[in-house]
Structure formats: C-alpha cells, structure tokens
N, CA, C and O of each residue as an XYZ file, in Angstrom:
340
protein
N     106.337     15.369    147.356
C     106.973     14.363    146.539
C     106.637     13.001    147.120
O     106.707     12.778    148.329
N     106.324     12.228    146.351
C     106.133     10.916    146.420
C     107.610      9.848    146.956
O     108.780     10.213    146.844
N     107.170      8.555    147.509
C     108.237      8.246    147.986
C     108.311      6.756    147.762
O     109.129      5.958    148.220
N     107.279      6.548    146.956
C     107.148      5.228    146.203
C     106.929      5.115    144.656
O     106.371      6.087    144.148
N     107.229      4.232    143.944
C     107.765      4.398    142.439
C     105.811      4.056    142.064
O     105.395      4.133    140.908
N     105.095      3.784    142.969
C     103.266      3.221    142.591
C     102.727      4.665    141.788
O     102.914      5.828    142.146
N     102.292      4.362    141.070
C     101.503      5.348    140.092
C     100.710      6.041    140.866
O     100.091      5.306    141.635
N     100.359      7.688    141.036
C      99.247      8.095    141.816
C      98.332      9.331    141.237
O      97.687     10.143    141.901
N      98.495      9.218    139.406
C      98.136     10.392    138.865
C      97.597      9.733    137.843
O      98.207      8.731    137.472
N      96.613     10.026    137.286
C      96.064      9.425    135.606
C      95.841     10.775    134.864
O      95.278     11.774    135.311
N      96.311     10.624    133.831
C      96.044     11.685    132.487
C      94.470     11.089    131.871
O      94.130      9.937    131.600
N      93.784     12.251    131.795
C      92.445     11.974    131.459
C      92.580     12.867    129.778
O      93.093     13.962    129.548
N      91.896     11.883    128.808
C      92.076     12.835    127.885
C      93.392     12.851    127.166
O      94.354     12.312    127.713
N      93.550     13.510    125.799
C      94.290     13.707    124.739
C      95.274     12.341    124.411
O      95.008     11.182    124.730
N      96.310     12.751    123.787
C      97.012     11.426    123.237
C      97.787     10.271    124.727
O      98.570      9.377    124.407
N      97.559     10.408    125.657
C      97.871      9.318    126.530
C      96.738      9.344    127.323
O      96.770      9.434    128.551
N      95.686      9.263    126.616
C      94.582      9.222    128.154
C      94.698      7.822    128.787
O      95.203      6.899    128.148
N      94.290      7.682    129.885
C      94.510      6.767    130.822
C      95.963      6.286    131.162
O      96.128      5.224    131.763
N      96.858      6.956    130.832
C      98.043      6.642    131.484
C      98.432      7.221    132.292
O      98.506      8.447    132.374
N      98.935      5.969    133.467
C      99.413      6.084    134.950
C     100.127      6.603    135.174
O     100.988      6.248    134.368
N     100.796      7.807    136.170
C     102.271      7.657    136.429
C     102.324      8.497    137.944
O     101.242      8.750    138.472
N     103.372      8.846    138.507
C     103.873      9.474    139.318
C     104.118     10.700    139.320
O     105.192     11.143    138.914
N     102.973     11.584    139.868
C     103.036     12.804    139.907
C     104.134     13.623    140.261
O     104.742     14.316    139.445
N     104.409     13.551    141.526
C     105.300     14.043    142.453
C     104.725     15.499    142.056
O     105.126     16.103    141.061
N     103.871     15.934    142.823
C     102.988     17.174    143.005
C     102.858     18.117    141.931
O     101.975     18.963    142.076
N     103.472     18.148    140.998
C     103.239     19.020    139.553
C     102.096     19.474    139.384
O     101.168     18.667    139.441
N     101.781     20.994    139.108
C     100.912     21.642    139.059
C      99.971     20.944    137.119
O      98.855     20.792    136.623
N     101.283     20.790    136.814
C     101.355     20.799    134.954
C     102.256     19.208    134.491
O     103.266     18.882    135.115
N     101.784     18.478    133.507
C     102.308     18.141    133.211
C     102.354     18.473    131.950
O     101.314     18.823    131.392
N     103.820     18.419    131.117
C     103.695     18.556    129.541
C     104.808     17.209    128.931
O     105.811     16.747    129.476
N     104.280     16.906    127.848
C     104.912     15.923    126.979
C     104.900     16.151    125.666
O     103.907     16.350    124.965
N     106.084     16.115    125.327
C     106.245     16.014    123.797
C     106.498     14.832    123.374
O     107.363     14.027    123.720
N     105.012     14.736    121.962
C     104.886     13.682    121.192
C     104.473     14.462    120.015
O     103.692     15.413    120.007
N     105.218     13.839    118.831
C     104.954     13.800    117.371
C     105.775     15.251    117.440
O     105.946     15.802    116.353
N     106.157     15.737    118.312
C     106.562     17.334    118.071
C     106.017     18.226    118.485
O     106.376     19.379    118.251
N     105.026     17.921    119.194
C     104.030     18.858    119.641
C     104.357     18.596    121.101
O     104.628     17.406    121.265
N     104.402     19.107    121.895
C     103.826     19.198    123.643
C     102.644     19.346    123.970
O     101.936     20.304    123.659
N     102.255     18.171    124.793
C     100.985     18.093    125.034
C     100.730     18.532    126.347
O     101.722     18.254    127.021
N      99.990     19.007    126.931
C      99.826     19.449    128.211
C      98.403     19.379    129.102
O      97.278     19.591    128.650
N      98.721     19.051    130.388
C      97.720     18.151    131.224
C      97.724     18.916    132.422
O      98.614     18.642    133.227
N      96.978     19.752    132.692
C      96.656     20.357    133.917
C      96.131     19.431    135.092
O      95.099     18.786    134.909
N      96.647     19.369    135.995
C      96.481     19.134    137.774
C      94.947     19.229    137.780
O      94.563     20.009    136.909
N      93.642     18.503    138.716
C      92.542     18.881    138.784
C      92.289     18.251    140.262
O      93.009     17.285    140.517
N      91.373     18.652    141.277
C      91.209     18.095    142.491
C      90.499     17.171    142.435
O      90.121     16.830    143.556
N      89.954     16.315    141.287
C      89.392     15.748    141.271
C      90.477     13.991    141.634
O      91.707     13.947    141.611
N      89.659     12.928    141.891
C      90.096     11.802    141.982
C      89.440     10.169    141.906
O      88.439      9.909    142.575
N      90.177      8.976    140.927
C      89.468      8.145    140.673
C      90.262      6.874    140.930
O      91.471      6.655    140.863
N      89.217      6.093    141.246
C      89.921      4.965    142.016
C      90.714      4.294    141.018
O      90.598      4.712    139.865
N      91.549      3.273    141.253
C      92.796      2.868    140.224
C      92.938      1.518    140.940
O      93.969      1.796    141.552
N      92.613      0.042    141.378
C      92.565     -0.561    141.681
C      92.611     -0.672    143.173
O      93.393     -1.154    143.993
N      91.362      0.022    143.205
C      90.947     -0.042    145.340
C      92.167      1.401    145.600
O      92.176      1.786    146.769
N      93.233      2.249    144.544
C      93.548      3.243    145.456
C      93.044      4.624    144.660
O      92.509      4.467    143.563
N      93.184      5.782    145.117
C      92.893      6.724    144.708
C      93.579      7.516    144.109
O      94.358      7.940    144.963
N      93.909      8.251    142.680
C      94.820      8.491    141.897
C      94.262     10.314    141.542
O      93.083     10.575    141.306
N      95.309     11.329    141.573
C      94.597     12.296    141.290
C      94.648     12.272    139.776
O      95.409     11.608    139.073
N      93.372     13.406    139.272
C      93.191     13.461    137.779
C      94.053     14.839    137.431
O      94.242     15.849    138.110
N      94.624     14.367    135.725
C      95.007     15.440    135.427
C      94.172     15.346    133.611
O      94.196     14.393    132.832
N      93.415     16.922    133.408
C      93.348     16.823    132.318
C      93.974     17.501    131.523
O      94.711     18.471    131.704
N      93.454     16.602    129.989
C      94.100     17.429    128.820
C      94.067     18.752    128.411
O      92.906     19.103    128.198
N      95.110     19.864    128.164
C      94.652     21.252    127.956
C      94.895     20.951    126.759
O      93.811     21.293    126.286
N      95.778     20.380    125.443
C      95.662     21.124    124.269
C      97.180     21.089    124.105
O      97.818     21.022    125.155
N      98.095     21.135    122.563
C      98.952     20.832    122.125
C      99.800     22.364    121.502
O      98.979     22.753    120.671
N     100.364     22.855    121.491
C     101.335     23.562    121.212
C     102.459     22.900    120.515
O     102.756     21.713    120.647
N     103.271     24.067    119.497
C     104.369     23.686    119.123
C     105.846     23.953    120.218
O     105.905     25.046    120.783
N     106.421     23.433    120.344
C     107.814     23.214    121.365
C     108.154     24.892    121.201
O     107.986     25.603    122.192
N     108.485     25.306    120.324
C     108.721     27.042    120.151
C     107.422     28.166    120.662
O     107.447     29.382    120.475
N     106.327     27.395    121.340
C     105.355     28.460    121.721
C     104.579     28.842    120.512
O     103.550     29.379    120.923
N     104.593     28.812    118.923
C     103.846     29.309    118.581
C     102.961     28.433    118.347
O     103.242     27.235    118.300
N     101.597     28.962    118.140
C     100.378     28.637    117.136
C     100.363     27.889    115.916
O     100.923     28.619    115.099
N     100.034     26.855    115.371
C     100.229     26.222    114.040
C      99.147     27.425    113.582
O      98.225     27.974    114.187
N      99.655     27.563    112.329
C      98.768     28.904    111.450
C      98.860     29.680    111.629
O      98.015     30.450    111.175
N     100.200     30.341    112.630
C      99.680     31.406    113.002
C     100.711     32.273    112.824
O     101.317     32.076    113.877
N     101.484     33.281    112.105
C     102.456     33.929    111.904
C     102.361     35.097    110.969
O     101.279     35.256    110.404
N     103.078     35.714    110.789
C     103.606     37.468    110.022
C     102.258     37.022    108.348
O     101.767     35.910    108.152
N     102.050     38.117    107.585
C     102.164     37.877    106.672
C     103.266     37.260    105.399
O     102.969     36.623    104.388
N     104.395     37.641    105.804
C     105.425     37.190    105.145
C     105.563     35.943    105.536
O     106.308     35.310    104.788
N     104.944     35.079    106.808
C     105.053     33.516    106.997
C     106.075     33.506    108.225
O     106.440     32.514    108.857
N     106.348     34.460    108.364
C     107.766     34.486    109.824
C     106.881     34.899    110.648
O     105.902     35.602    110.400
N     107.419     34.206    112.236
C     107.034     34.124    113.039
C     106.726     35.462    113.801
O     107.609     36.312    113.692
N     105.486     35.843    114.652
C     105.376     36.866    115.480
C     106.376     37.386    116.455
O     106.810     36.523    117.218
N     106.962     38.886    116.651
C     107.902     38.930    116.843
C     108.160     39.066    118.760
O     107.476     39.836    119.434
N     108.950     38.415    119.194
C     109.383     38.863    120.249
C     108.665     39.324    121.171
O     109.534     40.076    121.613
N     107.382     39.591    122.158
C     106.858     40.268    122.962
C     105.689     41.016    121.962
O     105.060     41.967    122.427
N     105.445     40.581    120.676
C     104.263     41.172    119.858
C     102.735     40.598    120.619
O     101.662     40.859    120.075
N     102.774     40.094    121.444
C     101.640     39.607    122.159
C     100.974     40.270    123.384
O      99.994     39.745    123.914
C-alpha cells in the first residue's frame, strides 16, 4: 500500500486510458461506467509520468455488473442458469 495520495498507476487503454491514480497494489482494477464494468489488469510493465515511474495497467474488456455476456442468454431470452457454465 501506498503512503502518499501521488498517482503511481496509469490505465492504458479502454474508456479511461491515460488516467492516473493510486494503485495501492491491486492485482485488478474494475470500474463501472455507462453500466458496464470495465476492467484493467496489473502488467509489469512501466512508464515514466513526469521524471517518475508509474506501473501500467491494461484494458481487459467490459462486462455487464451481473456477469453476463451482452447477447448472450436461454432461448427464451432468460439468463443462463446458475453454474450452467
């Protein structure tokens, strides 16, 4: 955990790319925007951020908040059931 409020992580990619923030060691980050959760995997990679070094996290890809798939459900339109995966 971090012990200063200074930004030390950049989101590379999807709807906030290039925004700064404070990791505090998270493997994952996820955010919900528009309804969707967006999610940003941890990478060892790292890029400078005004003379300091910031780790990268990239974009994996958007999900709905309930886990499923957009498009993706029963024939009847209801959702896949319970552990059907």
């Amino acid at each position: 955990m971090t012990t200063s409020n200074a930004p030390d992580a950049l989101l590379l990619g999807g709807p906030r790319d290039g925004t700064l923030f404070t990791a505090d060691d998270a493997a994952v980050v996820q955010l919900e925007i528009d309804g969707l959760i967006q999610r940003y995997l941890r990478t060892t990679s790292r890029q400078d951020h005004r003379g300091q070094p910031v780790l990268v996290y990239v974009y994996d890809g958007a999900t709905p908040p309930d886990g499923g798939l957009p498009g993706i459900g029963l024939a009847d339109g209801g959702p896949p059931a319970a552990g059907a995966w």
